[in-house]
C-alpha positions in Angstrom: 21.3 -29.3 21.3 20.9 -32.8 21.2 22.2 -35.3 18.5 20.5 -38.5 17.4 21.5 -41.1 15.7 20.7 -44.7 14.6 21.2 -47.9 12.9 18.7 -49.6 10.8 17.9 -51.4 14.5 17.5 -48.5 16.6 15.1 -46.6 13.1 11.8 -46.6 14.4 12.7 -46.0 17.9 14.6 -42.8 16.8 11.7 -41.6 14.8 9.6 -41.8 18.7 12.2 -40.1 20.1 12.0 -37.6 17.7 8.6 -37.0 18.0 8.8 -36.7 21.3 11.3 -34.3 21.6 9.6 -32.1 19.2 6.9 -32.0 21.1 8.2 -31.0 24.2 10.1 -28.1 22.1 14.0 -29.7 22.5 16.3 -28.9 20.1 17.8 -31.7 18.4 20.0 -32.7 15.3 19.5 -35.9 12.9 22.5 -37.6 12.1 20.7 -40.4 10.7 20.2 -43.4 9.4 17.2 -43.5 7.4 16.0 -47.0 7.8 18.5 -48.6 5.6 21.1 -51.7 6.9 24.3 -49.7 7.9 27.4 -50.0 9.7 26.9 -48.2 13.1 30.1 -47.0 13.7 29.3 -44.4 11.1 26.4 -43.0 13.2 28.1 -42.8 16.5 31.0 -41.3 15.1 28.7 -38.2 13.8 27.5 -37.6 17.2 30.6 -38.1 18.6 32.0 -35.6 16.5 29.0 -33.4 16.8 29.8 -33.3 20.2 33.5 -32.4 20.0 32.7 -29.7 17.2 30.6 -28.0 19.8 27.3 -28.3 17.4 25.9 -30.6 19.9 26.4 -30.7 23.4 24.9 -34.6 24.5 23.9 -37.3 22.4 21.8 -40.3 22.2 22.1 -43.0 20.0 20.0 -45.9 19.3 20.9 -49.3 18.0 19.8 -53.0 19.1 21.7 -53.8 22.1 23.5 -49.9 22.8 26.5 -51.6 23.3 28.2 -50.9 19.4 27.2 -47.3 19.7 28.5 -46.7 23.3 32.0 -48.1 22.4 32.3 -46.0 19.3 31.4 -43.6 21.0 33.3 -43.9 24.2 36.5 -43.1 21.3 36.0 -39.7 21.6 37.8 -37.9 24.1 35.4 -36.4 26.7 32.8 -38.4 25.3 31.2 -40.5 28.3 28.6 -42.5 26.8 26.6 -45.8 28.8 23.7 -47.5 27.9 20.8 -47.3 29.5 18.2 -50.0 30.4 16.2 -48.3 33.1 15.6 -45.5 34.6 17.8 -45.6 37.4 20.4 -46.5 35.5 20.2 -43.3 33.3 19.6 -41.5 36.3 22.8 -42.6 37.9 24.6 -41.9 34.8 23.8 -38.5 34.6 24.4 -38.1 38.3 27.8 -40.0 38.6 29.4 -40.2 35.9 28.3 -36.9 33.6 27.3 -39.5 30.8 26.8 -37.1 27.8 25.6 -39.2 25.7 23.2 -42.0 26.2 22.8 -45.4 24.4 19.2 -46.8 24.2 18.8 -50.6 23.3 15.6 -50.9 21.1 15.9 -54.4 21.0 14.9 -55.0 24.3 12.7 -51.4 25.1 9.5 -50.6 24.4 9.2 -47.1 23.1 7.4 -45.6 26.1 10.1 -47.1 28.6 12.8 -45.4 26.2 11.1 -42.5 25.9 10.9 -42.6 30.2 14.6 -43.5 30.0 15.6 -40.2 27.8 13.4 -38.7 30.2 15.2 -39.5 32.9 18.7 -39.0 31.9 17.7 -35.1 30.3 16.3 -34.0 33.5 18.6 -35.5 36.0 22.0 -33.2 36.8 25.4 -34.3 37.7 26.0 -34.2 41.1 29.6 -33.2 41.3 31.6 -33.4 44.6 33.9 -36.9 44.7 32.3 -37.6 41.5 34.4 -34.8 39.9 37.6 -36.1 41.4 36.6 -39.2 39.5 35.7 -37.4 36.1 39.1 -36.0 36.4 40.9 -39.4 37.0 39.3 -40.4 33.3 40.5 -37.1 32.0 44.1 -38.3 32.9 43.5 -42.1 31.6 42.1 -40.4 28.3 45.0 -37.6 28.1 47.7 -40.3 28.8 46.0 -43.1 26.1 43.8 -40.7 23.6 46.5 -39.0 21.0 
């Protein structure tokens, strides 16, 4: 199940991604917003806590730059959230770092290179092996600075 969620920046965007998702038959919940000015924080903390709740188990959220969302939702522990400008980008993401949620910038993506992005980062796997050793070393930051 993914979660998706917005600011009034990242609307339309969402609404592709939607679309798209529902037409290749992936589960998904809306955690909004509905095209009205908000306060982002508010939207990345639902997925975030989606997440943590076990409704949900990755994310994407969509705002202007990424960058607001990602750092809300990098608050979260076990939440490991980068935005994503490219393909390879998401790709290595996925692959290195076990980013479970991804950030997409609709300020500076057209919807079919988002849509490629989310692509991307869904269908890519993390590759484990020294990159485990370093998902543990942030488990250790987060358990000795997350109370």
């Amino acid at each position: 199940m993914i979660g998706i969620a917005c600011d009034h920046g990242g609307y339309e965007l969402k609404l592709e991604i939607i679309k798209y998702l529902e037409k290749k038959g992936l589960e998904y919940k809306d955690f909004g917003c509905n095209g009205e000015s908000v306060d982002y924080p508010h939207y990345a903390r639902k997925v975030g806590q989606a997440i943590l709740d076990g409704e949900c188990d990755k994310g994407i959220l969509v705002c202007g730059t990424g960058f607001g969302m990602s750092i809300v939702a990098n608050k979260f522990k076990g939440i490991r959230c980068a935005p994503c400008y490219d393909e390879e980008t998401a790709k290595q993401a996925k692959e290195h770092s076990n980013v479970n949620v991804l950030a997409l910038p609709a300020a500076y993506l057209s919807t079919s290179k988002a849509i490629q992005i989310m692509r991307v980062w869904v269908a890519s796997e993390f590759l484990g092996g020294r990159y485990s050793e370093r998902l543990q070393m942030i488990a250790d930051v987060e358990k000795e600075n997350m109370k």
